[in-house]
C-alpha positions in Angstrom: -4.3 -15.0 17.4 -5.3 -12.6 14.8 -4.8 -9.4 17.0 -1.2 -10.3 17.5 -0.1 -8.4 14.1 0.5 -4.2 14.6 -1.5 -2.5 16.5 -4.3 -4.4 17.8 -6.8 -6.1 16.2 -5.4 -4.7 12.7 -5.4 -8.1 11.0 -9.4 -8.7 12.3 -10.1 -5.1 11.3 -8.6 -5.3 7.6 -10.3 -8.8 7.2 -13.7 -7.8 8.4 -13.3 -4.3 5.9 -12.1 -6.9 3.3 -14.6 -9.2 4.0 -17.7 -7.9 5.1 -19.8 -11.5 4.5 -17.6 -13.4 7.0 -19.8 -14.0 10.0 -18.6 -13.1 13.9 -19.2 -15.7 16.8 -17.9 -14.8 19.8 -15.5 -12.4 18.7 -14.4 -15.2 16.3 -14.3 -14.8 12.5 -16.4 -17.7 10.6 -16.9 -19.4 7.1 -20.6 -20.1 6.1 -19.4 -22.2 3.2 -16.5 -23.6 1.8 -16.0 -20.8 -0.6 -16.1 -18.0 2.1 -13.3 -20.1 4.0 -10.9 -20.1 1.0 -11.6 -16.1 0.7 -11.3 -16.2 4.0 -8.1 -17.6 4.5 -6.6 -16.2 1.3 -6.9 -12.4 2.4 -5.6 -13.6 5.9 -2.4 -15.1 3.8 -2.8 -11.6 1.8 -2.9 -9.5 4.8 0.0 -11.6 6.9 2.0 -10.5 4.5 1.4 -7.0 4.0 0.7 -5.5 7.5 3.2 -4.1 9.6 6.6 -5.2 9.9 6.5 -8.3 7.9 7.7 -6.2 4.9 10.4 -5.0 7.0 11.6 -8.3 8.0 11.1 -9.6 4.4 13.3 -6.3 3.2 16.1 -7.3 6.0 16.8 -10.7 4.7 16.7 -10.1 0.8 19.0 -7.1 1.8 21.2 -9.3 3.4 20.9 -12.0 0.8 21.9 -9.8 -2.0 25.1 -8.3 0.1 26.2 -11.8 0.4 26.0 -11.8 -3.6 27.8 -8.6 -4.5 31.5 -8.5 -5.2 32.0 -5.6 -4.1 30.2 -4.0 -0.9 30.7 -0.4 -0.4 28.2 2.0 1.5 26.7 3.1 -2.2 26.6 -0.7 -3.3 24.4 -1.0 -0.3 22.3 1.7 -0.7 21.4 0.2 -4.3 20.7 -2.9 -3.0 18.2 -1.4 -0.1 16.8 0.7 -2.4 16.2 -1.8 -5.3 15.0 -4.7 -3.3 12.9 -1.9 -0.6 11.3 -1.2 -3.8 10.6 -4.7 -4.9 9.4 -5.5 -1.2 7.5 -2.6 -0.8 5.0 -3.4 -4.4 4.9 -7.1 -3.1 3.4 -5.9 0.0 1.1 -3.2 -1.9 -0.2 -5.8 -4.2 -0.9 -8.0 -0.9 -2.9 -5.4 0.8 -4.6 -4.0 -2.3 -5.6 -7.6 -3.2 -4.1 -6.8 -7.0 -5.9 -3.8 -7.5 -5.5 -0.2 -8.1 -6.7 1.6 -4.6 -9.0 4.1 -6.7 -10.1 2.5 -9.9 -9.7 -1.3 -9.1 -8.5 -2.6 -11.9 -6.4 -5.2 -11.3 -3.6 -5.3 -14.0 0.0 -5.9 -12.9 1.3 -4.7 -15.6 -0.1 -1.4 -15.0 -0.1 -1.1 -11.2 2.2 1.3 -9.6 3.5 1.1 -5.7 2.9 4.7 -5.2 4.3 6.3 -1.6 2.8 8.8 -0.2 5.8 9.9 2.2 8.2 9.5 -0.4 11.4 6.8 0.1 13.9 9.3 0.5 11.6 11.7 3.0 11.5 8.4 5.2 13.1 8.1 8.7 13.4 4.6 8.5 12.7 1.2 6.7 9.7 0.1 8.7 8.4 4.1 7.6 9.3 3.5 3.9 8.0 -0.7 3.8 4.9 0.4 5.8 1.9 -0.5 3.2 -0.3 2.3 5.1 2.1 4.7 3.9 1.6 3.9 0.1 -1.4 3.1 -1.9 -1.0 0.9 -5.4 -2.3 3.4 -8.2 -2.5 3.0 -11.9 0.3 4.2 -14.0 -1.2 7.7 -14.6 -2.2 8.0 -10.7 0.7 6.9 -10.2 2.6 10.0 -11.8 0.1 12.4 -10.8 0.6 11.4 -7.0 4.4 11.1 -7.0 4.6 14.5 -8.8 1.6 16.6 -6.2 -0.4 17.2 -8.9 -3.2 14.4 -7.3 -3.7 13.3 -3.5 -6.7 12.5 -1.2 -8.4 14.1 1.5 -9.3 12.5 4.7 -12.3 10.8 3.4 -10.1 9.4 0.7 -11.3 12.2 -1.7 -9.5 13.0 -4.9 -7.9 16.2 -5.0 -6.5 18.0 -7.9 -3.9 20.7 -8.2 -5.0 23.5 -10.1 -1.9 23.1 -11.8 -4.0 20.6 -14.1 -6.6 22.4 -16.1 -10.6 21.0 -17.1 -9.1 19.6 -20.4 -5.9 17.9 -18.7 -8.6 16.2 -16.1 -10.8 15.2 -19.3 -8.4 13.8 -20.8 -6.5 12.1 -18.1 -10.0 11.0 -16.6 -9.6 12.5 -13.5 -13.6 12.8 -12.4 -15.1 14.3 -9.4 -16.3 11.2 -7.7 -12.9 9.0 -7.7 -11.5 8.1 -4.2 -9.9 5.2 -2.6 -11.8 2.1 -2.7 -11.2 2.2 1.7 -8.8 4.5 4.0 -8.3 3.5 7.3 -7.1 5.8 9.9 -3.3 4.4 9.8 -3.1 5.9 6.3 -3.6 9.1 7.1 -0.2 10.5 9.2 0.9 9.2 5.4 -1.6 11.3 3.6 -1.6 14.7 5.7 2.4 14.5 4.9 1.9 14.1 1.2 -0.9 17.2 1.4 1.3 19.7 2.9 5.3 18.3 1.6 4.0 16.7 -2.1 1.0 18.3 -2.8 
């Protein structure tokens, strides 16, 4: 049952990453406690949610829902609308995946947290590219920038790279040390990543 969402076995993969505690029994995933079964089943809610093509389908029916709301539907009124709620989708699904947290530093403030792409929107080929949450990573407001402008992005061990565009004393004082990287990369992000090294970067 859990193999069943993207490629296979990406659901059991993510939860076993995300939840390296849970026990497996014959290929099953298992709860030694009560407490471990609500983590458990709360990252599997998480995940079903974010993993491929549930934030596509989520984007189709809002975009649908808010044509049947506008007045006026022109080709430009719907490309606001796919763009406002794609956007909306695509930092639901980020804060899903992310489980709340930025993917380098980890803190886990909303308020701050940025649904970062790393093959940009407009650079897509099509919405399941642009919803896809391997092809974005949710990054603290100054990450944020950084990434969407190339002066930051990650190698393939999740790495942080800087442009040499940003001096010592802009790294000092943005906090941009050696050691930061993602908090996990898994091989579906990195199509994503390689694009944003050689078209963003």
């Amino acid at each position: 049952m859990l193999d069943n969402r993207g490629p296979p076995g990406l659901l059991r993969q993510e939860l076993i990453r995300s939840l390296p505690e849970t026990a497996q029994v014959n290929g099953d995933l298992t709860a030694a406690d009560m407490d471990q079964l609500v983590r458990l089943l709360r990252r599997t809610a998480e995940l079903a949610q974010s993993l491929p093509n549930q934030a596509a389908l989520t984007f189709a029916a809002r975009v649908q829902d808010a044509l049947k709301k506008t007045l006026i539907n022109t080709t430009e009124v719907e490309r606001l609308v796919k763009l406002r709620v794609g956007q909306d989708t695509f930092r639901e699904a980020l804060m899903d995946y992310w489980g709340g947290a930025c993917a380098v530093t980890g803190i886990a403030l909303p308020e701050v947290l940025r649904a970062s792409h790393a093959k940009p929107w407009a650079d897509c080929e099509t919405d399941e590219e642009r919803l896809d949450v391997f092809n974005g990573f949710l990054l603290c407001a100054n990450l944020d920038a950084l990434f969407d402008r190339g002066l930051i992005t990650f190698d393939v061990f999740g790495h942080l790279i800087c442009s040499s565009l940003l001096t010592p004393e802009h790294r000092f004082c943005l906090h941009l040390r050696d050691d930061l990287t993602l908090r996990w990369l898994t091989p579906t992000h990195q199509p994503y990543l390689a694009w944003h090294r050689e078209w963003v970067f």
